[in-house]
C-alpha positions as CSV (number, residue, x, y, z in Angstrom):
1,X,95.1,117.1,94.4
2,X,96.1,115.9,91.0
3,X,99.4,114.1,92.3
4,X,97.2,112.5,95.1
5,X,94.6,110.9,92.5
6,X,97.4,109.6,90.6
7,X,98.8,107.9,93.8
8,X,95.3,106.5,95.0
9,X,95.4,104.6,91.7
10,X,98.8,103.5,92.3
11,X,98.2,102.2,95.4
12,X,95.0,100.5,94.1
13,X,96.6,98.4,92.0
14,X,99.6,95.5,91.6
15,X,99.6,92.1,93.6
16,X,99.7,93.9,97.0
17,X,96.4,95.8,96.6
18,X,94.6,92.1,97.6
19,X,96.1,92.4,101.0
20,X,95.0,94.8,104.0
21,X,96.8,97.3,106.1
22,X,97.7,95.0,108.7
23,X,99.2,92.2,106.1
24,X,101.0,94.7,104.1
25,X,102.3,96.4,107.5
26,X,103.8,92.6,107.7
27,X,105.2,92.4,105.1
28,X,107.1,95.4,105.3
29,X,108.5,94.3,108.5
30,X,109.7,90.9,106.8
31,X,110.8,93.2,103.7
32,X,113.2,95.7,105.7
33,X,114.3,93.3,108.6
34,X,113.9,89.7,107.7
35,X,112.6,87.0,109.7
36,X,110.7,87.9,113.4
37,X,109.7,86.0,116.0
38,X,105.7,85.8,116.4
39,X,105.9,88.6,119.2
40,X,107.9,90.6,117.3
41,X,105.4,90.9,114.7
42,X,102.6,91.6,117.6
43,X,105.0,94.0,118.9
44,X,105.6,95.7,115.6
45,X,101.6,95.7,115.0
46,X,100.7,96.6,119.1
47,X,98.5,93.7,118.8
48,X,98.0,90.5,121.0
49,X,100.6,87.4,119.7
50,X,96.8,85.7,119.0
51,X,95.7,88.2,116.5
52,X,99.0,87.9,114.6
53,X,98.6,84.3,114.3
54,X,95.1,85.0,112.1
55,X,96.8,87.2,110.4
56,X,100.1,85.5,109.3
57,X,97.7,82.3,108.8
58,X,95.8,84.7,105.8
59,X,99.3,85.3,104.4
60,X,100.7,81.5,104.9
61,X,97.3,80.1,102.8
62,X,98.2,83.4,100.2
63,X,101.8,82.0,100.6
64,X,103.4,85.3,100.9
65,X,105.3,83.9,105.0
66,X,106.4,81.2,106.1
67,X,106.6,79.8,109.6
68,X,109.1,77.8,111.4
69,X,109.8,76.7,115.0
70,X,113.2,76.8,116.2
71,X,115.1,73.5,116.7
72,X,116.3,75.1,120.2
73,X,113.0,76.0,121.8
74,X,109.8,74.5,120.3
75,X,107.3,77.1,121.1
76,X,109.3,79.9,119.2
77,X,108.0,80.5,116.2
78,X,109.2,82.8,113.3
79,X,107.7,83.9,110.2
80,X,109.3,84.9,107.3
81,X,108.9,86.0,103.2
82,X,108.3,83.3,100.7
83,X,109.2,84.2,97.2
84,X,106.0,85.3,96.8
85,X,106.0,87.4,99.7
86,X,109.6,89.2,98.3
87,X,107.9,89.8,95.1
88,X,105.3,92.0,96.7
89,X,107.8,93.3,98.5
90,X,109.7,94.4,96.1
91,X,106.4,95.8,94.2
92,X,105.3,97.8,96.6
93,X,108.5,99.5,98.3
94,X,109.0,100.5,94.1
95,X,105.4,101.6,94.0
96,X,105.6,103.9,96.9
97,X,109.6,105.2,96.1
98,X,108.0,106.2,92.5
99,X,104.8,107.8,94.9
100,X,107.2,109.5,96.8
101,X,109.6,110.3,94.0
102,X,106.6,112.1,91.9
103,X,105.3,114.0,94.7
104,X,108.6,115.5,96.2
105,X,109.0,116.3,92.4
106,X,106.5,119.1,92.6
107,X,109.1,121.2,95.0
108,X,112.4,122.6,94.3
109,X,115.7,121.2,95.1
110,X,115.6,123.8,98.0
111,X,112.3,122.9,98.9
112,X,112.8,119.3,99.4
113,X,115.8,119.9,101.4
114,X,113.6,121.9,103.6
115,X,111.2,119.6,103.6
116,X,113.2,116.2,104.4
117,X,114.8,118.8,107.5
118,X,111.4,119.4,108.9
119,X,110.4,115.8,108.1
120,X,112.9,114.4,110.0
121,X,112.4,116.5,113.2
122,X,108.5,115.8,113.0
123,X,109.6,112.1,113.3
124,X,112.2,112.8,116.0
125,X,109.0,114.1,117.9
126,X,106.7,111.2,117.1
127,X,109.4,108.4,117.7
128,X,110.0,110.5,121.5
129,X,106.1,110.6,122.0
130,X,105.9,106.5,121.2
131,X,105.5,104.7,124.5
132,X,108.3,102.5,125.1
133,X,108.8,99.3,123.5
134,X,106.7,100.2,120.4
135,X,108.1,100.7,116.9
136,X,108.6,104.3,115.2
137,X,107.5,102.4,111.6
């Protein structure tokens, strides 16, 4: 329980703890694969492409994205990291590595081996439950 108090104050705090679930789920997204189109971010979210669009507007006025249309087709739109949007980024992917880091350092070397095994077939199962088309993330 101890480990997991420590963590809720972790998570608490730094420059991403302004932003919701949904915005941080975005960034992410931008984080680990770079720019996506506007559906691709609904996609990644199972959301309509209209509910994206509210919340990539919060993050263009926090100017964590940026959008852009594409010079080849006008009504594809893509949304990327600013500097900003990096920085947090970077914050919070260290913030949970040092989470994760902490907690797997309560087990043995054998026991996170075991773990990361059954880890990995627990998301095997999840990602072959997910209905097609959706992201395993």
């Amino acid at each position: 329980m101890k480990q997991f108090k420590c963590a809720d104050v972790a998570a608490a705090s730094g420059p991403h703890a302004a932003l919701n679930m949904q915005e941080l789920r975005i960034i992410e997204l931008l984080g680990n694969d770079g720019p996506r189109m506007m559906r691709e971010v609904a996609d990644f979210l199972n959301v309509a492409v209209n509910s994206v669009t509210t919340i990539v507007d919060g993050l263009e006025a926090k100017t964590l994205v940026h959008r852009s249309r594409s010079d080849q087709d006008r009504r594809v739109v893509r949304v990327e990291l600013t500097d900003g949007g990096r920085a947090i980024y970077k914050e919070a992917t260290e913030m949970k590595f040092r989470m994760l880091r902490s907690m797997l350092g309560a087990l043995t070397e054998d026991e996170q081996e075991i773990f990361m095994v059954l880890f990995r077939k627990i998301a095997r199962a999840a990602q072959a439950q997910a209905p097609k088309g959706t992201s395993s993330n």
